[in-house]
N, C-alpha and C positions, 0 to 999 in steps of 0.2 A: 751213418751220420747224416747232417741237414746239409743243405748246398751251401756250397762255400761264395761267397762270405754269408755271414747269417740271413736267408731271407727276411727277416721280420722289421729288418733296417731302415726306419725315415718311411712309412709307407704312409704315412697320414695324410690330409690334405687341411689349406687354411677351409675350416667352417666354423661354422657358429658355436658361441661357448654357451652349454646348457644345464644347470641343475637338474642334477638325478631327485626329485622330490617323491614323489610316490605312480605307480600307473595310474596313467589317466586312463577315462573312457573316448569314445572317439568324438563326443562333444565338448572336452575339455580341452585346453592350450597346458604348453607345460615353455615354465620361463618369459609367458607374453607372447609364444608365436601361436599362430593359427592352426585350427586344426587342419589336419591333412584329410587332403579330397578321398571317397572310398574308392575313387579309381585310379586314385595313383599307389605306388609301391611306397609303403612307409620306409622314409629315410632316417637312418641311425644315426643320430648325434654323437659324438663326443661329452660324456659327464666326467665333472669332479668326482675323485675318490680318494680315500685319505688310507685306506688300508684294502687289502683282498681278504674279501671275505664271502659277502654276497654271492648265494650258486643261483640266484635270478641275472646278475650281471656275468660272473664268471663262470660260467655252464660248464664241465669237465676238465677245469683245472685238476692236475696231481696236489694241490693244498688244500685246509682245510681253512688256513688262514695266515696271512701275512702284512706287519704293521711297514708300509711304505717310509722312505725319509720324508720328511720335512717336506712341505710346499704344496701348493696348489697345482695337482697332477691332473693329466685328464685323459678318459678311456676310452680307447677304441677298440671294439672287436675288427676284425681285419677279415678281408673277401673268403668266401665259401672256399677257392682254392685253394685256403691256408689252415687246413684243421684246426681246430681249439685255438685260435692265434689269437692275440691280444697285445696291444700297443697304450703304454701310458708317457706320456711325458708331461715335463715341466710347463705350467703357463706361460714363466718368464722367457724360455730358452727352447724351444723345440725340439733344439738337436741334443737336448739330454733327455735320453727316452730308455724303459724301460720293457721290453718283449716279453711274452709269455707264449711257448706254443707247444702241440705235443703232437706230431707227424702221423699216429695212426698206425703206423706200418711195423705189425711182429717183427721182433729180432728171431733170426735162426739159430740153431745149435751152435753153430758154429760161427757167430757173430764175433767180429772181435771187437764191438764195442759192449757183450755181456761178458767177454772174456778179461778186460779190464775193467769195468767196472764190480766184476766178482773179487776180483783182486785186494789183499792187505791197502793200506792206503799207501803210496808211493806217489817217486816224480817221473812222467811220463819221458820217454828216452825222445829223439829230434826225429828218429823213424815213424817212432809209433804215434806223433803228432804230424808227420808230413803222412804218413796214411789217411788220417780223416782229413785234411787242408791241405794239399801240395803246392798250391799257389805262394806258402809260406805268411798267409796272414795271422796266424797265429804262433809265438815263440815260446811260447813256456805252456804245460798243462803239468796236472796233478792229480791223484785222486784223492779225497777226503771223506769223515764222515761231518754229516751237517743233521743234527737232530735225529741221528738214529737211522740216517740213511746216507748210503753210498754216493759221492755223485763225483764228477771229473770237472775240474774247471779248467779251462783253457783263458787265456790270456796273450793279445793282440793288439793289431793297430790295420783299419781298414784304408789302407791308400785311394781308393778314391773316394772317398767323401771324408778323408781324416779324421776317422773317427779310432779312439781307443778303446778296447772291447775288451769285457770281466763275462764271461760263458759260463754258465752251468749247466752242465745233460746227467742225466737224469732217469730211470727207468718209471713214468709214468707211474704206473701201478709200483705194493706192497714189493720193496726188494726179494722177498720171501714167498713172492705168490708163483713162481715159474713162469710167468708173463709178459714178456720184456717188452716195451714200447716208449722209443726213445723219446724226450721233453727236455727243454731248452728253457733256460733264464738266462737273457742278455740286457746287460748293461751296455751302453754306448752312450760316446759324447763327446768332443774333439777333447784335444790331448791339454788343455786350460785348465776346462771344466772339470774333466775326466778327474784328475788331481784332486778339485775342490770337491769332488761330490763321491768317491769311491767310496771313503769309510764309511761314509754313511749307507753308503749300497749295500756294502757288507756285513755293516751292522745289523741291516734290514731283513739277509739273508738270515741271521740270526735266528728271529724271532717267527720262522715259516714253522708251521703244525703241518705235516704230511695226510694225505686219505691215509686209511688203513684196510681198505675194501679196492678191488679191482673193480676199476672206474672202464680200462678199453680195453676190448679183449677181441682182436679182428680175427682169429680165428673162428667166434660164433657171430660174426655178422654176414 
């Protein structure tokens, strides 16, 4: 499983807010700023997004497509040490933020997170969620099916930063291709918020379109 508590938590920083409009070339400005010197490293903005779709913006997401809630969200790809990771949040509110990432790293044979997630859908017993979290940040899990695919939610509350957390993991790739590599959807947001904006999160989950093609396969990298 991913480190406990979720890494992908609050990792943004205050920057400029930028419309995604089209690539520019390196004489054009995008939003009114300047263009970037060709000796410095281009720096990544933050854009608006109103759904996941895009594989120019969202590079080896496990979806094909996903209608986000309501509001002016905005994306960040997250540092090279975070495979496929991705952070959207709220304009109004920061601290309701949405994660996307998927760890790279084969499950084994004997994984016991391909060993419940092969599993009937069920409710996860207090062992076998103190196995992946023993710090006990998370109280409830479940497995379910969500459009045709398997996946575990876990459900929490992060003590330090009070945040209340809706989990879902995930096998990257085609449930049915042999390929297990674990991927994460976390919702976060203090425990107010958390309230006003779940269904909507859930709803949101609704509406994801799965790959159907193995996307990470680190056994041939």
């Amino acid at each position: 499983m991913l480190l406990e508590p979720p890494p992908y938590l609050q990792m943004h920083t205050d920057v400029a807010e930028v419309r995604y409009l089209s690539r520019t070339t390196s004489t054009e400005t995008i939003a009114g700023l300047p263009p970037s010197s060709r000796n410095t490293p281009k720096e990544e903005k933050p854009i608006y997004v109103s759904e996941i779709q895009s594989r120019d913006l969202f590079q080896s997401l496990p979806i094909i497509s996903m209608t986000i809630p309501r509001g002016r969200w905005l994306l960040e790809k997250l540092p090279s040490g975070l495979p496929n990771a991705y952070n959207i949040w709220l304009k109004k509110d920061s601290s309701i933020t949405i994660n996307f990432g998927s760890g790279g790293v084969l499950e084994g044979a004997n994984s016991q997170f391909k060993k419940i997630i092969s599993r009937e859908p069920s409710q996860l017993t207090s062992a076998e969620i103190a196995y992946f979290y023993p710090s006990g940040s998370f109280v409830a899990g479940h497995t379910e099916e969500l459009n045709g695919k398997r996946v575990i939610v876990f459900e929490g509350h992060f003590k330090e930063k009070n945040l209340d957390i809706y989990q879902l993991e995930f096998n990257h790739n085609p449930d049915m291709s042999g390929v297990c590599v674990q991927a994460v959807i976390t919702f976060s947001a203090p425990p107010s918020q958390y309230k006003q904006h779940i269904k909507a999160f859930k709803a949101a989950l609704k509406t994801i379109l799965w790959i159907h093609k193995v996307e990470i396969d680190p056994s041939k990298g």
